[in-house]
BALOBA-1460 file (C-alpha; in Angstrom, 3 decimals):
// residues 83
<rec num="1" residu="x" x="202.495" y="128.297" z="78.271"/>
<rec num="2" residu="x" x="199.283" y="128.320" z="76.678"/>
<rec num="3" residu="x" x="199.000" y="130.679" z="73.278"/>
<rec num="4" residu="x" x="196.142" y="132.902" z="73.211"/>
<rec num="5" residu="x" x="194.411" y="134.807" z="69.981"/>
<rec num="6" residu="x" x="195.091" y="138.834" z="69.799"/>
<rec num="7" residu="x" x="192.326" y="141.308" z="69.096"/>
<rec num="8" residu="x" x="193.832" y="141.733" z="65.606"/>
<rec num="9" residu="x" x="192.613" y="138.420" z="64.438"/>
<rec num="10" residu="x" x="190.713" y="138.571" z="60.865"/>
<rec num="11" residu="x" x="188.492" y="135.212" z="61.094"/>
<rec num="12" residu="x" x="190.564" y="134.037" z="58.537"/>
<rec num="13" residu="x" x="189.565" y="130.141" z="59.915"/>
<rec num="14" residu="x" x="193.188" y="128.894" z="58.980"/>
<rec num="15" residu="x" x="193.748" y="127.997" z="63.058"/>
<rec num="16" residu="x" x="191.031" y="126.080" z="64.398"/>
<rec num="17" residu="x" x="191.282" y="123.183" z="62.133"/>
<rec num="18" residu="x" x="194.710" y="122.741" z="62.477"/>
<rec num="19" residu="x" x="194.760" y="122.688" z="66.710"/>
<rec num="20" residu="x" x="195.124" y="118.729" z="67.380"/>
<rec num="21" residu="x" x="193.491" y="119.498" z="70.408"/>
<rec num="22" residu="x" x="190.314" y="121.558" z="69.621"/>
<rec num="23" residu="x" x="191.202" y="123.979" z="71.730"/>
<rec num="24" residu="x" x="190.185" y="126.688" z="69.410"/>
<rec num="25" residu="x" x="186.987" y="127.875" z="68.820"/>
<rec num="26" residu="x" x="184.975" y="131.221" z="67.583"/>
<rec num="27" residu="x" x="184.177" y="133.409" z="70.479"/>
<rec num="28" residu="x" x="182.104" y="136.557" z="70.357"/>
<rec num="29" residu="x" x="183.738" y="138.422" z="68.272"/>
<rec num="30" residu="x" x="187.151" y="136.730" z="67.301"/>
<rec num="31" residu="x" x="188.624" y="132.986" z="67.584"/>
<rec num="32" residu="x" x="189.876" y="131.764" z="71.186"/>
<rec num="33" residu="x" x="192.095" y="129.088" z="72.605"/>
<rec num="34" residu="x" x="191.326" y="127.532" z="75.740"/>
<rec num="35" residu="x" x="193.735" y="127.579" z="77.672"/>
<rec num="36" residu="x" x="192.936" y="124.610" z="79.571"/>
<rec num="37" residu="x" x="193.210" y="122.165" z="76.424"/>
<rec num="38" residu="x" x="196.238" y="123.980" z="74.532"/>
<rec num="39" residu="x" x="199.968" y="122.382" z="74.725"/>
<rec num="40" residu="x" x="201.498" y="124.472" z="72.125"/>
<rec num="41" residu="x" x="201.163" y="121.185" z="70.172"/>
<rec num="42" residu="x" x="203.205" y="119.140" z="72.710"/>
<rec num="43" residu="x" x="203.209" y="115.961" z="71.417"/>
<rec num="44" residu="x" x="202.096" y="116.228" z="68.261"/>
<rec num="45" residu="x" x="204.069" y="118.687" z="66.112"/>
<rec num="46" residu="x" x="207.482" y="120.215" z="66.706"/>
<rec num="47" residu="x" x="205.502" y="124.153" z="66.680"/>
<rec num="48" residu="x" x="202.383" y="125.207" z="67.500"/>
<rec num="49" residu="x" x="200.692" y="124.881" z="63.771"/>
<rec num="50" residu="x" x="198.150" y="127.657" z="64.096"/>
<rec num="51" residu="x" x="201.111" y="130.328" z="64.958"/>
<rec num="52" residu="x" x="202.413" y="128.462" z="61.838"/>
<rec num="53" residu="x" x="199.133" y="128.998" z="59.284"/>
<rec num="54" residu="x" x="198.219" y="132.118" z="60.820"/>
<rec num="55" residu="x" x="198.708" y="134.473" z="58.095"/>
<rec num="56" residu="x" x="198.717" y="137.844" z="60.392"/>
<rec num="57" residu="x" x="200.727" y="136.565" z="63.777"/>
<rec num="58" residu="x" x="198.353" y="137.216" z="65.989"/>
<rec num="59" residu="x" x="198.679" y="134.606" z="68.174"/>
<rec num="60" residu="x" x="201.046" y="135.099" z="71.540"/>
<rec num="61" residu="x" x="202.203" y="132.975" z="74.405"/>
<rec num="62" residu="x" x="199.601" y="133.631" z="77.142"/>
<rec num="63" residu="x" x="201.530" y="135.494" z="79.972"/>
<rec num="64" residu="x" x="198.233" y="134.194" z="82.223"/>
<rec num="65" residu="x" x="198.993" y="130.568" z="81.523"/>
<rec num="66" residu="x" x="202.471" y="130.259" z="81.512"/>
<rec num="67" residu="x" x="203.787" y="126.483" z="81.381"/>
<rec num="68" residu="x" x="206.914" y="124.610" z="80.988"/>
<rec num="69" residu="x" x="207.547" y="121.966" z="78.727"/>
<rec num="70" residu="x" x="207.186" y="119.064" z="81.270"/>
<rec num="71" residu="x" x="204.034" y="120.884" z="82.436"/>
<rec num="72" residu="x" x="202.987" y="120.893" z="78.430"/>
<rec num="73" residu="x" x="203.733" y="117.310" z="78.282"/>
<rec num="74" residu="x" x="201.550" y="116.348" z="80.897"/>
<rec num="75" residu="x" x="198.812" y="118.178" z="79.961"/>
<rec num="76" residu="x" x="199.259" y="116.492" z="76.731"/>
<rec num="77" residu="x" x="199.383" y="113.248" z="78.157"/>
<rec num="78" residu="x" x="196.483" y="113.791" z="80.285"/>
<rec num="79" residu="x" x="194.094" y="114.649" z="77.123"/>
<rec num="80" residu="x" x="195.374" y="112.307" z="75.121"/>
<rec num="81" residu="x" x="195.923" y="109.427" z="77.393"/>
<rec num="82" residu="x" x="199.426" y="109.079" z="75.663"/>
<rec num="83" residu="x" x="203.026" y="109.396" z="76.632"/>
């Protein structure tokens, strides 16, 4: 399942430098994960390490994107061209 950024989010910028993918970027008004380049940090960290620096928890599973783990993997895979 991809994660996606709540309207609560401050700007705080602690999340987008830590995604390994770049899948997190400013949108209009608040920070945004694409859903289409997010594994939860599949294959490269044990948790999703914006969840882990966000300092308000506003970022949720995406019930829009759910995923399993083998589906995670092989996303990460894909973008990464490792496995």
């Amino acid at each position: 399942m991809a994660l996606i950024i709540l309207d609560s989010c401050i700007n705080c910028d602690m999340c987008e430098p830590e995604c390994p993918n770049q899948a997190i970027s400013m949108g209009e008004e608040i920070y945004e994960i694409d859903p289409n380049l997010c594994t939860e940090c599949v294959g490269h960290y044990d948790k999703p390490t914006c969840v882990s620096v966000c300092p308000i928890d506003c970022i949720d599973p995406d019930p829009e994107h759910e995923e399993s783990q083998d589906e995670l993997l092989l996303k990460y895979a894909s973008l990464t061209g490792k496995l």
